[in-house]
N, C-alpha and C positions, 0 to 999 in steps of 0.2 A: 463570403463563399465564392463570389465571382472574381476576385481577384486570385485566390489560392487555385480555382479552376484554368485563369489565364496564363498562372505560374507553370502549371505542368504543363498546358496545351502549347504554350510559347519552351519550354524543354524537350517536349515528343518532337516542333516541328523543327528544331535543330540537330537533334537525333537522326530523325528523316531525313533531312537536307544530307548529312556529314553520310549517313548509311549507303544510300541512291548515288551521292555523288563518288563515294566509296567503287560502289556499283559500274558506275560508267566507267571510272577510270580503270578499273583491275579488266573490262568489259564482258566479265560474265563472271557467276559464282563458282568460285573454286569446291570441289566435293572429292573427295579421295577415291570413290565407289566408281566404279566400272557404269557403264549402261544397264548393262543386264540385271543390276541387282539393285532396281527402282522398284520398291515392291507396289502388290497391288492397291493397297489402300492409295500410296504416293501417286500411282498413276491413274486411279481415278479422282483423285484432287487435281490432278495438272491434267486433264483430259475437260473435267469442267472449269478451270480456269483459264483455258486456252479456246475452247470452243462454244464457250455460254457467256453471255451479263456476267455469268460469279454464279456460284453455288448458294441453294436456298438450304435453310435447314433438313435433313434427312437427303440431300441429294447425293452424297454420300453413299451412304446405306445404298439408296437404292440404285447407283451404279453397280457397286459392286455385286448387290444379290443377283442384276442379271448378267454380269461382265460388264468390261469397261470395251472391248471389241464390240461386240453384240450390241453396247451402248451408241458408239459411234456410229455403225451402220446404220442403226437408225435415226440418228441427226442428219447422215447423208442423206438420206431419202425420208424429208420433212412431210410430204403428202400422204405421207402413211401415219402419220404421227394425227390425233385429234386433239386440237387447240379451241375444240367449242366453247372453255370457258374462258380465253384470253380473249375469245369474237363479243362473248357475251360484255367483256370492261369496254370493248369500243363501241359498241352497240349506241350509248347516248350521240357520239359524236359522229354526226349524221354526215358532214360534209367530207371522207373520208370514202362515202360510198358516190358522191354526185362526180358527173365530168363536169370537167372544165368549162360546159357553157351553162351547165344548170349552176355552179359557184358564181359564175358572172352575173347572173340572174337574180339571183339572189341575195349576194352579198355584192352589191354594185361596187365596180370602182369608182375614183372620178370621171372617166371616160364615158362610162354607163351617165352617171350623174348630167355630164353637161351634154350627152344628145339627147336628153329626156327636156334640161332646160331648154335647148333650143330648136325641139317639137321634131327632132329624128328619132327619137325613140317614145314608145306610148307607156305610161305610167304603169306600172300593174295595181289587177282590182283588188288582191287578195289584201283585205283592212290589216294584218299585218306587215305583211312585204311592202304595202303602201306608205306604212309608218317609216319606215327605214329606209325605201329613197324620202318620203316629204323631208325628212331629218336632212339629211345630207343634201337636199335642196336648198334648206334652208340657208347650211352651209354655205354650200355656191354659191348663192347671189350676196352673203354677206362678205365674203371673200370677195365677189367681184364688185360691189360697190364699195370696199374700204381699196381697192385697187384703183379706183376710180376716183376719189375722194382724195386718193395720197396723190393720182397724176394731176387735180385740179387744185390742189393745194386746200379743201375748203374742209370744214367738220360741218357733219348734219344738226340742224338747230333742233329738231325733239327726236322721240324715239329712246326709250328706257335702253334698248337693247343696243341701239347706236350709238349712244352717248359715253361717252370717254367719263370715268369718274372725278376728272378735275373740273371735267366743263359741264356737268347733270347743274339743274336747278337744285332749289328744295324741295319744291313738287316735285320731279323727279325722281330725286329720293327717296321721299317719304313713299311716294308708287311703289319703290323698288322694295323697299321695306315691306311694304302691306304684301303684295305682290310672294314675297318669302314668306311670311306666315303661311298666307294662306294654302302656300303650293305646300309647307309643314303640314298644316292641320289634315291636306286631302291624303297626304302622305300617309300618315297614320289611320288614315277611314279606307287607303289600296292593301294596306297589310292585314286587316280584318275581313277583304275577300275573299272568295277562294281563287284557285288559280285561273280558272276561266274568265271567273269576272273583272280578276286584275288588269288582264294581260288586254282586256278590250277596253276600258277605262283608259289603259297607257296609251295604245292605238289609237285612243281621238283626242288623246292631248295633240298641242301646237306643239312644232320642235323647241320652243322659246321652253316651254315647262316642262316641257321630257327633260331639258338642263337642268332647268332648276327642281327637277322631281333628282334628277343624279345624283347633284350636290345635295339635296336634303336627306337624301339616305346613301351620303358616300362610305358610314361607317355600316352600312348596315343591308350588306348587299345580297348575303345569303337569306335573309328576310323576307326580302321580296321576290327574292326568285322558287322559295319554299314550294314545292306541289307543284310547279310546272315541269311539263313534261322537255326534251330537250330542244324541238322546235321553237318554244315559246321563251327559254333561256336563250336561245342563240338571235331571237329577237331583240330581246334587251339590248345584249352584247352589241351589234349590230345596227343599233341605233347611233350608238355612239361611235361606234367604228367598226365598220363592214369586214374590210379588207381584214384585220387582228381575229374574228372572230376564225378565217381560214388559216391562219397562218398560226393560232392556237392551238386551234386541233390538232392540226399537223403534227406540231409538237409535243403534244399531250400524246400522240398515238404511237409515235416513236419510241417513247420513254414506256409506254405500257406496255408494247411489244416484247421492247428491251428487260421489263424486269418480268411481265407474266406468262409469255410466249413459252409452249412446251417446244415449242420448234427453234432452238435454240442458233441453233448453229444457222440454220436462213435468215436469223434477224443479225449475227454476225458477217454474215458476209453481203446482205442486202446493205448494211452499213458499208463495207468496205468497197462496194462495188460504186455507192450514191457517191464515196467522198475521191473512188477514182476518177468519176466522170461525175465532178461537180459542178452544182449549178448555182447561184448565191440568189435568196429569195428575196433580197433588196431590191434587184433590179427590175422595176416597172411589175410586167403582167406575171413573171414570172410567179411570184407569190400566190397566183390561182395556179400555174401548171404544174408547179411541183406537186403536191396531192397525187395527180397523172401518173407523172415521173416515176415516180416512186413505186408507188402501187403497180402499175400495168406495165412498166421497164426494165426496173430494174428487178424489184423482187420475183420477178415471175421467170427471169434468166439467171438469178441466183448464182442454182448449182447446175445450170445448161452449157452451152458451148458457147465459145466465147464472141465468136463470129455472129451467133444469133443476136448477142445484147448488145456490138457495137451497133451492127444495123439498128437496132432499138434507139438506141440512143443518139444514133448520127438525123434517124427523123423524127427525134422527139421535138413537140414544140417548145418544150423546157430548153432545150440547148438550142434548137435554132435559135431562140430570142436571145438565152446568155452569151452568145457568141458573136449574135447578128449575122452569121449564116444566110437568114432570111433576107437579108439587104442587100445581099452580094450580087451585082449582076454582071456579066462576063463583058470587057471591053467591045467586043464586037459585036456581041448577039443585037436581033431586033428590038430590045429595051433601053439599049442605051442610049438608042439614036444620036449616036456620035460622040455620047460624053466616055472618054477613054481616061479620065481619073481613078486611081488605085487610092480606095479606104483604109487609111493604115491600120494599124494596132495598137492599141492604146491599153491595153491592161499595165501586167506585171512589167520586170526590165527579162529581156528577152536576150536570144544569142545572138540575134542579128541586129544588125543598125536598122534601128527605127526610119522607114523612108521622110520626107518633108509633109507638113500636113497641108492638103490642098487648099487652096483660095475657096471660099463660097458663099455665097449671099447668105446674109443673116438671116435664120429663121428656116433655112431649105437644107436638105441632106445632101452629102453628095455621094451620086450616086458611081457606085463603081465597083470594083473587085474590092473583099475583104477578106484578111490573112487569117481572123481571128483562129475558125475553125479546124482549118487548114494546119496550122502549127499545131494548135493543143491538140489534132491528130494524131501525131506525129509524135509529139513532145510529151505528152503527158499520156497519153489513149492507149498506146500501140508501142511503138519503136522506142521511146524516153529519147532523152537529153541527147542522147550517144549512139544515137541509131543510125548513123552513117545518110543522113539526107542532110542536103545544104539548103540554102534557103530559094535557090531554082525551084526545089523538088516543093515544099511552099509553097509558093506559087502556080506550080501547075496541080498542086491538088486543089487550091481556092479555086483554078477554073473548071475543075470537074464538077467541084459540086454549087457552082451557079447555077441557079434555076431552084435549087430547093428553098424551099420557100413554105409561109403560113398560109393559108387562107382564114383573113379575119382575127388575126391574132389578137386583138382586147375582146375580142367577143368568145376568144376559147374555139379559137378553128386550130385545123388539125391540119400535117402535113399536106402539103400537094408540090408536085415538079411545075413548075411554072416554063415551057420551051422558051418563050421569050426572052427569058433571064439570061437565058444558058450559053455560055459559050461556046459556038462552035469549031469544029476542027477535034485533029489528035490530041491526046497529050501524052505527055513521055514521065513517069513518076521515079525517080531513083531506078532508071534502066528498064522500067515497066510499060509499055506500049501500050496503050488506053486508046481503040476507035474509039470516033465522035459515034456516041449513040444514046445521047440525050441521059433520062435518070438512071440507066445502065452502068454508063461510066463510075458514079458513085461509088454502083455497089460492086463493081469490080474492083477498083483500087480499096474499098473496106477488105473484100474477100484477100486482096494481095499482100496487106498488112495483116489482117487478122492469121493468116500464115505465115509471117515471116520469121527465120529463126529470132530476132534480134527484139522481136515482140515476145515470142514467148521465152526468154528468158527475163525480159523486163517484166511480164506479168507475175513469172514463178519467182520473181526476187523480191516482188511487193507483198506478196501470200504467204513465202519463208519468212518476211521482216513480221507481218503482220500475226501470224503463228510461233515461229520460233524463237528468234532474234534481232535487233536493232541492225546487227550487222549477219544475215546468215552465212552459214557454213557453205563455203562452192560448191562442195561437191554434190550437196541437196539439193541447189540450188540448179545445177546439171543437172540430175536425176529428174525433178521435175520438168526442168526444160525439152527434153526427150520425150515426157509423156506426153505432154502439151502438143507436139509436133506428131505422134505417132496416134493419138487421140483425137485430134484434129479437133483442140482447143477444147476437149473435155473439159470442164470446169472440174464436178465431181474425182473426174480420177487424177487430173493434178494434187486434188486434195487428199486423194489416197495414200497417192504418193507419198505424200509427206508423211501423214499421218501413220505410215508402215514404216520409216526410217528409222534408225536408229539416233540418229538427231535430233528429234523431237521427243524422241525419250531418255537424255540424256539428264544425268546429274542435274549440271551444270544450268539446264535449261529451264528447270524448277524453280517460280517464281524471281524468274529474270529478266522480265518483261514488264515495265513501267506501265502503270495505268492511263492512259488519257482522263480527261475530265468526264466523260460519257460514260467509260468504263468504270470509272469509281463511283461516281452516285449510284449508275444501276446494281451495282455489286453491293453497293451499302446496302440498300434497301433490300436485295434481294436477299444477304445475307441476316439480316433483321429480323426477316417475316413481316416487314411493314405492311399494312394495309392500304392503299392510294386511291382514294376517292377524286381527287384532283390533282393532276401533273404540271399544274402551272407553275407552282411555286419551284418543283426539280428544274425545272426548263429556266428559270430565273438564274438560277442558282448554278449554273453551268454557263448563262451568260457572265456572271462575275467571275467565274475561274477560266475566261479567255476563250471557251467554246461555246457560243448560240449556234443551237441546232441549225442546222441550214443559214447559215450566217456567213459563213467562209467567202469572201469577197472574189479571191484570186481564183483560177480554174486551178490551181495547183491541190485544193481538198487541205484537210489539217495534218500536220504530221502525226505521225506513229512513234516516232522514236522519241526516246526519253528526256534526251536535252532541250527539246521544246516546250517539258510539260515540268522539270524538277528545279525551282528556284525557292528559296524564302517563303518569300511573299503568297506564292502559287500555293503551297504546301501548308501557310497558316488560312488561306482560302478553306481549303478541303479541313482542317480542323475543325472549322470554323461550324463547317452544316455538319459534321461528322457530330460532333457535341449536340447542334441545333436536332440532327434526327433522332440521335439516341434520348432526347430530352422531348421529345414530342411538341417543338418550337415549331415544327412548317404545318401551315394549316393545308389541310388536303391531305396529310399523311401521316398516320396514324403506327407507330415504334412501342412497343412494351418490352423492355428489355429483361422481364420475368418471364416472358415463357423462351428467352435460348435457354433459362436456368432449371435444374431438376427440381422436382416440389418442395422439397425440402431444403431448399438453397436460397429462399430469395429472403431470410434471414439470419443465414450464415455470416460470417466472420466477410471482412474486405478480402481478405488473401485465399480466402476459398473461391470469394467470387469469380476473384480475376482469373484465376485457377478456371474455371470452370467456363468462362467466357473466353480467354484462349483457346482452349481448346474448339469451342462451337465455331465463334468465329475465324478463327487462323489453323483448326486442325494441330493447334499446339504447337504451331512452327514461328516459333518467338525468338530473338534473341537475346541473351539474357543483359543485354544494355537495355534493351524497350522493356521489359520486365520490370528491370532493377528501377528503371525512372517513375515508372509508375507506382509501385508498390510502397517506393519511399515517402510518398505523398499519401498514401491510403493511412496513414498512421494520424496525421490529421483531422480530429471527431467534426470538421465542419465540411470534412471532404469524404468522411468513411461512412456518413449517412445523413439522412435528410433532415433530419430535423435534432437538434442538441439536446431539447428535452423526449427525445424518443427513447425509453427503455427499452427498447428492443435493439436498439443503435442498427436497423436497417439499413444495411450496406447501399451506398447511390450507385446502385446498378446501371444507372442511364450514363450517368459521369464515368464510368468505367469502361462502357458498351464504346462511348463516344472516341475515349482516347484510342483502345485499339482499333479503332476503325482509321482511326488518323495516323498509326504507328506506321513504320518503314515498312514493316511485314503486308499489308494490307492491301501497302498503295503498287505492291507486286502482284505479279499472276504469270 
């Protein structure tokens, strides 16, 4: 059966491929029909395909019983919307609600780790928290004597834990051996606890046997975590790696916003907003400040003015550290005491020539002006590629905002102006006269980009791509640029804008927008009715199709448009969990592909089924090639239902669910 399953799935994803790439090349869907005559069913499917995750079961219906108008105002204005039972899925994942210095606290980094080994930091009492630096203690100094060990050339002569498997004795071994039993046998006498008395049993094991307690219940980890509350899970976790337990959640909370948020449209544009002004959670501390980022930055300027969230985000600690921002000290001011070295840029390849990278003692920073912030301003923030600044204008915004800076930044410190840092004197931005007046100047050259025309129509062309088109229409694209300017960077009513156009309600523009990898999983599941007790596995599973959540290295964010996301390979990707969900293969999320069907259908005929699953899932907007390919295989009895000797020949709904989710139709919106 898995081979005849591979047959079709490997024929839908060439379909796909020839359909999309079909797509690109013609660069929009040809339709015969006027604008005006998108009926209303049609417009409240492209109203939630455009402005939600994807349509859940009945979402439909209930656009239309209260209008699809009347629908959208209220996604504009999401504070009036109650999402108490989307609060209530994030409720376990606790670190989502802590700042940035209670995360550092608790989930220590290496930083935290080694000013604790080297008596700058005081241990915490709490027997749990205890547990989890002693763990990561342990770490350290084993880390720093195999560091030790490789620069003296020598191997430690005992020490089970120390000893290399080539060089153990037999005693040794036979230790090592006994040693595994026994930490087995306690194994099986934690799982017969309850959960209070587990989790304090773990808490005075040595880091040495919280390993080998890991490895002795690696298969069998829901077990042991059974009845604990999410404090005492996120202990576990945590033991073994601190830093993952923050950078899970995250992601776990992302994807359940994504598929269970009634406030739709603020988790679409809290998305679009995060990946305009991106920050990548690889780098260093950063992986505790996003949580912040996120939360307190960007979602909360959403659907605000525009000018509010660069301010947000120009002092958030998230960007000063991706950018190094914080590093930047102004040639003259009283920091640099004489060192006039310019920090170059070192990211992506840029428009400008890369300056030379300065001489400097191995192990020291050098200290001096950096462009990082300053360009992706400019480049990526505000004005784009083509916003009429050269690389002068660069450089006198890196010396405006010298002095901005962290305080404490592995410890979760927050914005401060540092005077010292800062450059003083004028400066002159693309013909912009900036006095020297310390953290002022900042925000003045923000306020004089966040108004410039050449920003707001770089903003209104990322919001049209991202809503309407790959490539939007000019003249929308004007139309909002105008409101932008006369709203003075309204977010919301740019988005009116559009959404009143007759461009966005066109033909043509009906599922003709390529899914990203984010957009499709949440859309699968949301169109499912999946249940998701745990997001880990979705979040896995979007790192194989080229998108980890907050992963995005470059400040440029991931693209939107279609040729980045429609290849082969990419396409047998998303079949791939497409099959996996409708088959209830990812643990943590739970698919029954009998209740899209009516009661009387989940032992119908194959051709009723799919019949009947089009419609739910695709609204019946199928083409009769994705149709025809699937249907010819449903004739196959080890493909038309589960089991051979089943007289009922029970149609395999889940194999059915899976393909159209993977069809060309699907992977549109």
């Amino acid at each position: 059966m898995r081979l005849h399953t591979r047959i079709v799935a490997t024929t839908l994803v060439l379909t796909c491929a020839a359909a999309l790439s079909t797509q690109l090349a013609l660069g929009k869907k040809k339709d015969a029909k006027p604008a005006s005559q998108m009926d209303e069913h049609k417009r409240a499917q492209h109203a939630l395909s455009r402005l939600t995750f994807g349509a859940r079961p009945g979402d439909i219906d209930h656009v239309m019983a209260i209008g699809v108008d009347k629908w959208i105002d209220q996604q504009l204005h999401p504070e009036k919307i109650d999402d108490g039972a989307m609060q209530a899925r994030l409720a376990p994942l606790r670190t989502l609600k802590m700042d940035t210095h209670e995360l550092v606290e608790n989930f220590p980094p290496p930083q935290m780790i080694k000013a604790v080994a080297e008596g700058k930091q005081k241990m915490p009492s709490d027997p749990e928290r205890k547990a989890v630096y002693q763990a990561q203690l342990a770490r350290y100094e084993a880390r720093k004597d195999k560091k030790e060990q490789a620069a003296s050339n020598t191997t430690p002569a005992t020490g089970n834990a120390a000893a290399a498997p080539d060089t153990m004795t037999d005693e040794q071994r036979d230790q090592k051996r006994q040693d595994r039993m026994e930490m087995e046998q306690k194994s099986e006498a934690l799982l017969d606890m309850s959960p209070d008395e587990r989790i304090k049993e773990i808490a005075k094991l040595s880091p040495e046997e919280q390993r080998m307690l890991t490895n002795a219940l690696k298969n069998r980890g829901d077990e042991i975590t059974e009845g604990m509350n999410p404090k005492q899970r996120e202990m576990l976790m945590a033991v073994n790696n601190p830093q993952q337990v923050v950078t899970n959640e995250l992601a776990q909370g992302k994807l359940i916003r994504a598929i269970y948020s009634e406030r739709q449209l603020e988790e679409v544009m809290t998305d679009f907003w995060f990946n305009h002004f991106n920050v990548f959670n690889g780098k260093g501390v950063d992986r505790y400040l996003l949580t912040s980022y996120e939360r307190d930055v960007i979602r909360p300027h959403a659907m605000g003015k525009f000018e509010d969230l660069l301010v947000a985000t120009a002092k958030s600690p998230a960007m000063l550290f991706y950018l190094d921002n914080w590093l930047s000290v102004g040639p003259d001011s009283d920091a640099a005491n004489g060192i006039r070295r310019e920090q170059p840029y070192w990211g992506r390849r840029q428009r400008f020539p890369r300056p030379p990278r300065p001489q400097q003692a191995k192990g020291k920073r050098a200290n001096g002006l950096n462009e990082n912030y300053g360009r992706e301003l400019m480049e990526l923030h505000t004005l784009g590629v083509n916003g009429g600044y050269t690389q002068k204008d660069v450089t006198e915004a890196a010396r405006v905002f010298t002095g901005w800076t962290l305080k404490e930044p592995r410890k979760g410190g927050d914005f401060q102006f540092e005077e010292r840092m800062h450059e003083p004197g004028d400066k002159v931005v693309m013909g912009h006269h900036i006095k020297s007046n310390g953290e002022r100047e900042g925000l003045d050259l923000l306020h004089f980009l966040a108004h410039n025309p050449a920003t707001a129509k770089f903003v209104s062309t990322k919001l049209a791509m991202r809503f309407v088109a790959d490539d939007p229409p000019p003249a929308l694209v004007d139309r909002m640029t105008q409101t932008f300017l006369k709203k003075n960077g309204d977010i919301r009513e740019v988005l009116r804008t559009m959404l009143d156009s007759p461009e966005f309600w066109a033909p043509e523009a009906y599922r003709a927008k390529v899914k990203t990898p984010l957009e499709f999983v949440a859309s699968a599941v949301r169109a499912t009715g999946a249940e998701v007790t745990d997001a880990t596995p979705l979040a896995r599973q979007l790192q194989t199709m080229g998108m980890p959540l907050y992963g995005m290295q470059p400040p440029t964010g991931y693209s939107m448009k279609a040729d980045a996301w429609v290849n082969s390979s990419a396409l047998l990707g998303r079949m791939n969990f497409s099959l996996a969900l409708a088959a209830g293969k990812l643990k943590g999320v739970q698919a029954d592909p009998a209740r899209l069907l009516p009661a009387n259908d989940v032992s119908a005929d194959p051709p009723e089924v799919l019949n009947d699953l089009e419609s739910t899932l695709l609204a019946g907007d199928i083409s009769k090639q994705t149709h025809d390919t699937i249907a010819a295989r449903l004739q196959d009895p080890t493909i038309a239902q589960r089991k051979l000797d089943d007289a009922s020949r029970t149609p395999n709904s889940a194999m059915i669910e899976g393909l159209l989710l993977g069809s060309p139709e699907f992977q549109r919106r």
